[in-house]
C-alpha positions as CSV (number, residue, x, y, z in Angstrom):
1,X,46.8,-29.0,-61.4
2,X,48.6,-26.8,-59.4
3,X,50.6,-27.3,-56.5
4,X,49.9,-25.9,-53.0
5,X,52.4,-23.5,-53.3
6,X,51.3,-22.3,-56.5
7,X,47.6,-21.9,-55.3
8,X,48.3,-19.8,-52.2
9,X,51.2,-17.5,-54.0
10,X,48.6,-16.7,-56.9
11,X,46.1,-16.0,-54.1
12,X,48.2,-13.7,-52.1
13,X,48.9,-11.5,-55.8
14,X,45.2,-11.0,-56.4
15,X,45.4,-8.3,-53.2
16,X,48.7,-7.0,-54.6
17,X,47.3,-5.0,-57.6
18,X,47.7,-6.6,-61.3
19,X,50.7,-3.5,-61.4
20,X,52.9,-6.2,-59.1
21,X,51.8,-9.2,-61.0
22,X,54.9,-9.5,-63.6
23,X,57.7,-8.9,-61.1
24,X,56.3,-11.1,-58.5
25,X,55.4,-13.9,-60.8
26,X,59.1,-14.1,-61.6
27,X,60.3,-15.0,-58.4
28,X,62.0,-18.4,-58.3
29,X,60.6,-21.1,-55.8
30,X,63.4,-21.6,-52.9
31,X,64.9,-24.5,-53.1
32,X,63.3,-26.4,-50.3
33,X,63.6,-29.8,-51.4
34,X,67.7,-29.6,-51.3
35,X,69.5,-31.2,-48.5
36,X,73.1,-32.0,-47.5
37,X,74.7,-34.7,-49.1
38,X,77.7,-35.1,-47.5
39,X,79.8,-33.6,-44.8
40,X,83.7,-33.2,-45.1
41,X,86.0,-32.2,-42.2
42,X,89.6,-31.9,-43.8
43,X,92.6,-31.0,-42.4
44,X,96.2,-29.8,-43.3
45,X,99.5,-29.1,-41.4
46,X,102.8,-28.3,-42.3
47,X,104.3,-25.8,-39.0
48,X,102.4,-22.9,-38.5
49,X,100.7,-23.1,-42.2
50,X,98.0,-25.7,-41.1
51,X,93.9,-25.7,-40.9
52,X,90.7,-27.5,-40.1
53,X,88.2,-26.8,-43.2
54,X,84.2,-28.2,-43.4
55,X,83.1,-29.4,-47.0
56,X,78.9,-29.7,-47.3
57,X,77.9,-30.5,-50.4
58,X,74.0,-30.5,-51.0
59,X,72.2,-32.6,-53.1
60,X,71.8,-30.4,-56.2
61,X,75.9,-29.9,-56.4
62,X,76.1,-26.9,-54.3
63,X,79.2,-26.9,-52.4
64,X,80.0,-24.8,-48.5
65,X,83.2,-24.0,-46.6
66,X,83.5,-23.6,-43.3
67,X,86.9,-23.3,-41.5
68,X,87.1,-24.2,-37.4
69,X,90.0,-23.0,-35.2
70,X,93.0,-25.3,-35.8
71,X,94.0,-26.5,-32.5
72,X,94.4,-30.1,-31.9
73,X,93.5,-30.5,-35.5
74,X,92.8,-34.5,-35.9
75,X,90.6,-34.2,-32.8
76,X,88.4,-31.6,-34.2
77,X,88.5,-33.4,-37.6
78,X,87.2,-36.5,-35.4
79,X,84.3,-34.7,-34.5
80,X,83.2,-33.2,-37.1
81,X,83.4,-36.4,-38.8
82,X,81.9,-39.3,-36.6
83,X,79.7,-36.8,-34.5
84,X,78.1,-33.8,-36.1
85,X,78.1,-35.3,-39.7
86,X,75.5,-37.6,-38.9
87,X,72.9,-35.0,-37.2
88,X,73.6,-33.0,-40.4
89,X,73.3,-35.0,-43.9
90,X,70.1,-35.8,-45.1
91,X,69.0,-32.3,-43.1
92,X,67.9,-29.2,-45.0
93,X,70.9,-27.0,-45.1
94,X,68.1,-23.6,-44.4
95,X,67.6,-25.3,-40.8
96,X,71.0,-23.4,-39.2
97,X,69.4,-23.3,-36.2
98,X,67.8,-26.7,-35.3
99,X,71.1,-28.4,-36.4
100,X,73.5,-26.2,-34.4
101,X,71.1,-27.0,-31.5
102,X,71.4,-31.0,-32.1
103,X,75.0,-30.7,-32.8
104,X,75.7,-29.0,-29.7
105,X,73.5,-30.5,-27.0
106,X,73.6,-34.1,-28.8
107,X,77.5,-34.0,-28.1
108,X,77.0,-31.7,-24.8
109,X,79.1,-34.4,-22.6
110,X,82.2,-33.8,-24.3
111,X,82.0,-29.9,-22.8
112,X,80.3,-26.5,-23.9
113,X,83.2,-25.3,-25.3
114,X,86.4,-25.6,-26.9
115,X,87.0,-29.0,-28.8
116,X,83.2,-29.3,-29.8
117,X,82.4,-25.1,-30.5
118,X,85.7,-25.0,-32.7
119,X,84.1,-28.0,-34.4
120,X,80.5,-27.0,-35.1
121,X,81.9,-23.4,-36.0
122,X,83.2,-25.3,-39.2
123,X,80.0,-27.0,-39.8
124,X,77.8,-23.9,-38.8
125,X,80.0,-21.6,-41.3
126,X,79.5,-24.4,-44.1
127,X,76.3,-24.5,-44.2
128,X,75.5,-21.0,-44.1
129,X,77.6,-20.5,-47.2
130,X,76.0,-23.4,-48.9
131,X,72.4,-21.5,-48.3
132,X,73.4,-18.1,-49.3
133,X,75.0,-19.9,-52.4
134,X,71.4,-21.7,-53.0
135,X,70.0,-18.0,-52.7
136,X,72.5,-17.0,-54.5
137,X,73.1,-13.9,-51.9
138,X,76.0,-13.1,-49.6
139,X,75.8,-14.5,-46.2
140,X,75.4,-11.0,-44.6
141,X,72.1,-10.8,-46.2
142,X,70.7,-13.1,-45.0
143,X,71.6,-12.3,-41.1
144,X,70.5,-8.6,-41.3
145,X,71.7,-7.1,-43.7
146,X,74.6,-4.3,-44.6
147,X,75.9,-1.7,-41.7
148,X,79.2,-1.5,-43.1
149,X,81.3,-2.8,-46.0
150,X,84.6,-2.4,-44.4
151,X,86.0,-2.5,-40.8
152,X,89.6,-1.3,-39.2
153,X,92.2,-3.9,-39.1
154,X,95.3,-4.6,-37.0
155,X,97.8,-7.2,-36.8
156,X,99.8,-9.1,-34.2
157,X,102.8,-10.8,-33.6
158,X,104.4,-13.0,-30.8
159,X,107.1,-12.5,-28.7
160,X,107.0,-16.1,-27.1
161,X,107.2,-14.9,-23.5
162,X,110.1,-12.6,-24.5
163,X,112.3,-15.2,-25.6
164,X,112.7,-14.0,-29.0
165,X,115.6,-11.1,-29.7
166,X,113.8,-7.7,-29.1
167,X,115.6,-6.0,-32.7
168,X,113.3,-9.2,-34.1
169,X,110.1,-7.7,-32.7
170,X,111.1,-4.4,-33.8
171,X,110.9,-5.6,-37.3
172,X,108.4,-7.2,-37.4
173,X,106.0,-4.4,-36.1
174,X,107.6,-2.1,-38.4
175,X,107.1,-4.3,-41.4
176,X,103.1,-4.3,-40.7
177,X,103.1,-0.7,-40.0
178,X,104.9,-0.4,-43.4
179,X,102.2,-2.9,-44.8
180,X,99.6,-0.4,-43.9
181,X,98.0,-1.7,-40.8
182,X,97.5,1.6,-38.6
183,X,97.1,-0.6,-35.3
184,X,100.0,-3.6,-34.3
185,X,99.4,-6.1,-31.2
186,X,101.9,-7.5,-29.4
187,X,101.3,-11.0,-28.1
188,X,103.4,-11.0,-25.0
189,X,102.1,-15.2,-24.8
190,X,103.1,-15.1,-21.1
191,X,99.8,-17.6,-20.8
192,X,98.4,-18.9,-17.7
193,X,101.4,-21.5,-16.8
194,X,103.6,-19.1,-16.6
195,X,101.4,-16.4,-14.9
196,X,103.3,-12.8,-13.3
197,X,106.5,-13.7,-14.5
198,X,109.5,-12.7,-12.8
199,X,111.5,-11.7,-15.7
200,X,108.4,-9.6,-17.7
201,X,109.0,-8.7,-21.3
202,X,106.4,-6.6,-22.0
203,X,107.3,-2.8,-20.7
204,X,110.8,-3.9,-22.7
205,X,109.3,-4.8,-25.5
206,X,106.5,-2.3,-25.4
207,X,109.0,0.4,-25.4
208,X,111.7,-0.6,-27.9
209,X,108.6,-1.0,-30.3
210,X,106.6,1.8,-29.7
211,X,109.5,4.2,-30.5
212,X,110.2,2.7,-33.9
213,X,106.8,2.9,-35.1
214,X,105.4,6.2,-36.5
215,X,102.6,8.3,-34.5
216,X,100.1,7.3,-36.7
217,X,100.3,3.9,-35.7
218,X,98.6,2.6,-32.9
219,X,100.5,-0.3,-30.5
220,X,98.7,-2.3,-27.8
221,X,99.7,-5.4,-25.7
222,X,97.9,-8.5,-25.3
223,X,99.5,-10.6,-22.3
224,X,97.2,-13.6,-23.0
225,X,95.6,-14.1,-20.1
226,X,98.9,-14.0,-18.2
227,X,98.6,-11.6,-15.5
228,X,96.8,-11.8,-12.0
229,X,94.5,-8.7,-11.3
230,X,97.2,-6.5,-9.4
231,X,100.2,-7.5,-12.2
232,X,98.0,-6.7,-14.6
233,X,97.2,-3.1,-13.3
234,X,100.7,-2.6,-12.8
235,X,101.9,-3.2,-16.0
236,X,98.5,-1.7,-17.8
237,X,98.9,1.8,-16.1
238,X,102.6,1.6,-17.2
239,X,101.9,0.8,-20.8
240,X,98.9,3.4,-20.5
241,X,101.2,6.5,-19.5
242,X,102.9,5.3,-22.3
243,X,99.9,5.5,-25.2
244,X,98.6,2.4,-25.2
245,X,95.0,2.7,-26.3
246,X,93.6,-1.1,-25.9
247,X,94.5,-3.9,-23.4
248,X,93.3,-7.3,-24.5
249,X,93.1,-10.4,-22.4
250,X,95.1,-9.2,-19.5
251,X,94.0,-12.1,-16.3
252,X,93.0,-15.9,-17.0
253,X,89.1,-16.6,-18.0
254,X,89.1,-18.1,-15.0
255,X,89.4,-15.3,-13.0
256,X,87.1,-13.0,-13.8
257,X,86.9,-11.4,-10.4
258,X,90.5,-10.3,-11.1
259,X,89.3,-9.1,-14.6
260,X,86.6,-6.6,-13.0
261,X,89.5,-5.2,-11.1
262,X,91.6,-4.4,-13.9
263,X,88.4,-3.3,-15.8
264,X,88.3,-0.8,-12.9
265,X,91.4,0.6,-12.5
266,X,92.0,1.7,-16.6
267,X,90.9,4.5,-18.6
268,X,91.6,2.6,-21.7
269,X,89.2,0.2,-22.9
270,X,89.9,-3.5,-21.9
271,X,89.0,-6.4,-24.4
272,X,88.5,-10.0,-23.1
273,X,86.4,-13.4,-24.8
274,X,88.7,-15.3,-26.8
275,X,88.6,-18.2,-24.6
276,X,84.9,-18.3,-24.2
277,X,83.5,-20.6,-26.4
278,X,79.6,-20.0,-26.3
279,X,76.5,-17.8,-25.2
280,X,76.8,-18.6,-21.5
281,X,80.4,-18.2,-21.3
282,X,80.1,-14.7,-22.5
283,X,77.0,-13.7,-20.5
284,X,78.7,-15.2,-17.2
285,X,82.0,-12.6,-18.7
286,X,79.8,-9.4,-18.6
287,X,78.3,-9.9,-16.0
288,X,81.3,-11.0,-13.7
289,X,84.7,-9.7,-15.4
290,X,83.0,-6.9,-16.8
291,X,85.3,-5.8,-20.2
292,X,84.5,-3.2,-22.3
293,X,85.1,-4.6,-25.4
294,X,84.1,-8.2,-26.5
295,X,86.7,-10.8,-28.6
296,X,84.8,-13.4,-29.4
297,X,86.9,-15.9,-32.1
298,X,83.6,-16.8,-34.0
299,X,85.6,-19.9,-35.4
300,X,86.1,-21.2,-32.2
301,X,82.7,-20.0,-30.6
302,X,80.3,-22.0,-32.5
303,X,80.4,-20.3,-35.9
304,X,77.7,-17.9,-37.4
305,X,74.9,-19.2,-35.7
306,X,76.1,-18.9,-32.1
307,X,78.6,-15.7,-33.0
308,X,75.2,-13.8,-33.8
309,X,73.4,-14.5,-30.1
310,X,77.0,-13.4,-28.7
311,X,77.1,-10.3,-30.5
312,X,73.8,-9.8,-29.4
313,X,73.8,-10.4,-26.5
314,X,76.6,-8.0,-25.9
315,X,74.4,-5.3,-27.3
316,X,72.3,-5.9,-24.2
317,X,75.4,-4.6,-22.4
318,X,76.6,-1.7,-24.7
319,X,79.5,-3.7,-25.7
320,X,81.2,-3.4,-28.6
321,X,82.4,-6.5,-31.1
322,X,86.5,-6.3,-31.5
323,X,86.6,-10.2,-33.1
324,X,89.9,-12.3,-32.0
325,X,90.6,-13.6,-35.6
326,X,93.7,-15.2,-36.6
327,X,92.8,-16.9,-39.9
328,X,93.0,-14.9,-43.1
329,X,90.3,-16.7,-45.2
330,X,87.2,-18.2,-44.3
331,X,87.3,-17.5,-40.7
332,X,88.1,-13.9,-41.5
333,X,85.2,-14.2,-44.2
334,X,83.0,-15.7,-41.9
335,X,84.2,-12.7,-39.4
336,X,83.5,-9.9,-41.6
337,X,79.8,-11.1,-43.1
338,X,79.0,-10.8,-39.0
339,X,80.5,-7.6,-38.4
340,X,79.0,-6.1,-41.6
341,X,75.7,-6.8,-40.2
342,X,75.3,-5.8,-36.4
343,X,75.1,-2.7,-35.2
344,X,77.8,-3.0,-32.4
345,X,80.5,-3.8,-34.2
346,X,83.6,-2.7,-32.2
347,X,86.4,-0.1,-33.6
348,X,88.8,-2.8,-35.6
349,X,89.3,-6.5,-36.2
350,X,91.7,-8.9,-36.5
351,X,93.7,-9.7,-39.4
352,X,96.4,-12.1,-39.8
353,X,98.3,-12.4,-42.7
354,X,97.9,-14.9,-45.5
355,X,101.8,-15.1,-46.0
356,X,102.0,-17.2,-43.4
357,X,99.3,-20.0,-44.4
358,X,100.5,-19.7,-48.0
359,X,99.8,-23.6,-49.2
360,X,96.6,-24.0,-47.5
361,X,95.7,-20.5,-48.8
362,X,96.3,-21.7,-52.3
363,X,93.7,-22.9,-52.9
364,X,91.3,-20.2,-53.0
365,X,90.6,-18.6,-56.6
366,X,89.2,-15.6,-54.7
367,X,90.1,-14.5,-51.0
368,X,89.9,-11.6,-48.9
369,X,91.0,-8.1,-49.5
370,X,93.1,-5.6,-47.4
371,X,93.4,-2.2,-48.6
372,X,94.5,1.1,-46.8
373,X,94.2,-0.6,-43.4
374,X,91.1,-2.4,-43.5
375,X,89.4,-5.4,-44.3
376,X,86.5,-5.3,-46.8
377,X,83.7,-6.9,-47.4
378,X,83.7,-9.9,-50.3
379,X,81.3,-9.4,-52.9
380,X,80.5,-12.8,-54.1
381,X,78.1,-15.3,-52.6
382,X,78.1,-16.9,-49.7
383,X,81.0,-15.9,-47.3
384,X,82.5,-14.5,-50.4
385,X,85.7,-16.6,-51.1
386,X,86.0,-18.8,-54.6
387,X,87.7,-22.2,-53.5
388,X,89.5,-24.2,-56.4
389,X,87.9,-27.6,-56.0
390,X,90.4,-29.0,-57.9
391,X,93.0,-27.9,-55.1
392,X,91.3,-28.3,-52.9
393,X,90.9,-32.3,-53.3
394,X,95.2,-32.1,-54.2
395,X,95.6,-30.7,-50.8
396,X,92.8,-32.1,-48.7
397,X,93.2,-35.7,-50.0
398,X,89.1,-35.8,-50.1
């Protein structure tokens, strides 16, 4: 006897024309009787090389990575393990966006943001790799398709408040430039503790780096969030006069008053949004502090699921995506299936190097690629990266 599903799928062909019977008839069944198995948060640190990664495995075998932003790693390992793996097993891994919703407002108490977005971004990303694998379709497919296959990318470096030797910084901008990125950040890390300081590196260091660098390559300053509005003015119109193209991050989230004035006084676009962690944060940002360009870090904001009503929602102001992105594998591939497929995707992205996670980045068969300056698109599956499971388990201890 024939199931349901048979019955109305033969009946919806008879108005198709017997010319679309074969190919139709060939289409597999989705797999709708899958669901997840387990749920893994693992973690690694050794220094700087260190990361939170989310295992799913479904109930057929099928395996999804998901990586969360790695600060305060045990805590967000705690999370993902004792709160949002138990709205998530048993559950069909095709229901994104009932399970982001129970993961978030189930654990709402602990705060919209930060801890808990950083650690249902790693969930979030898993499981939408672990559908697309079931589909056997990149993830970008499945979220509207292609726009682009590859996107501008610069890198960044930190000058710890200017307490590093200035010849230091110098090298290491020119060894990026030589490395083929055609845009370099400085991350000036003033922060918000130490906020208008009264020994400022960052005309200094601006300077010394911008004339070692070619033409060709662009060089902007990020202060993180360490200026008040009339500081930040102050040093953005000097860094302006002197080429600067982008300023990123220049007051606290906090102040977004302050934000709107800087906003104001540039002629160069100003980027703000890593620290907001979710749909609200980044509506209250547009409307308040007003930046032309949006950073959201879609590993720390929730994942794929909550980076999409972001992006779009920034489309309802004309803003344009510029992602803050400092892990090279699967938050950049979770980073780059969402810019691929929305239509405001800013000029560049993000790219850190994977030099400098080397053992956790070992074990990946397959990661991303850089070439010429940008970062492209993965072909494979999923979010497009091979993991070595046997690795993996070495490294993870799972």
């Amino acid at each position: 006897m024939n199931t349901r599903r048979q019955f109305l799928r033969q009946t919806a062909l008879l108005g198709l024309g017997t010319l679309a019977l074969p190919a139709l008839a060939q289409q597999p069944d989705l797999p709708d009787d899958i669901r997840v198995k387990d749920v893994k948060g693992l973690v690694f640190q050794d220094g700087y090389d260190r990361g939170v990664y989310v295992r799913i495995e479904a109930t057929d075998g099928t395996v999804g990575w998901g990586e969360s932003s790695a600060n305060g790693i045990r805590a967000i390992q705690a999370i993902i393990n004792d709160l949002l793996k138990r709205e998530v097993v048993g559950q069909s891994p095709f229901d994104t966006e009932r399970l982001w919703e129970a993961m978030f407002w189930k654990n709402h108490d602990l705060g919209g943001g930060g801890a808990l977005t950083y650690a249902i971004a790693g969930v979030d990303c898993a499981l939408w790799d672990l559908k697309a694998k079931l589909l056997k379709v990149p993830v970008y497919k499945l979220i509207g398709g292609k726009f682009r296959d590859r996107v501008p990318a610069y890198a960044g470096f930190g000058i710890k408040a200017g307490t590093i030797p200035v010849d230091e910084a110098v090298k290491q901008a020119v060894k990026l430039a030589e490395k083929g990125f055609k845009t370099v950040k400085i991350r000036a890390q003033i922060r918000e503790y130490n906020i208008n300081p009264k020994d400022d590196p960052s005309l200094k260091y601006y300077t010394a780096i911008r004339k070692a660098l070619p033409d060709s390559v662009d060089l902007f300053l990020d202060p993180n969030e360490g200026y008040t509005g009339y500081r930040a003015i102050e040093i953005g119109k000097a860094l302006e006069g002197l080429g600067m193209k982008f300023y990123e991050s220049p007051c606290p989230n906090e102040n977004l008053r302050d934000l709107a004035t800087v906003v104001d006084a540039m002629t160069i676009p100003v980027m703000a949004g890593e620290k907001c962690y979710n749909r609200w944060m980044f509506d209250e940002l547009m409307k308040t502090g007003r930046p032309d360009l949006i950073n959201p870090d879609f590993i720390k904001s929730g994942g794929i699921t909550e980076g999409l009503k972001i992006c779009h929602l920034a489309q309802v102001y004309h803003k344009g995506i510029v992602p803050h992105n400092t892990k090279p594998m699967l938050g950049s591939a979770a980073t780059i299936q969402i810019l691929s497929a929305i239509p405001n995707c800013g000029p560049m992205v993000e790219y850190i190097e994977a030099d400098r996670y080397a053992t956790i980045c070992s074990i990946f068969d397959q990661g991303l690629e850089f070439k010429n300056g940008e970062m492209l698109l993965p072909k494979e599956n999923g979010l497009g990266l091979v993991v070595n499971e046997k690795r993996a388990k070495a490294l993870f201890k799972y």
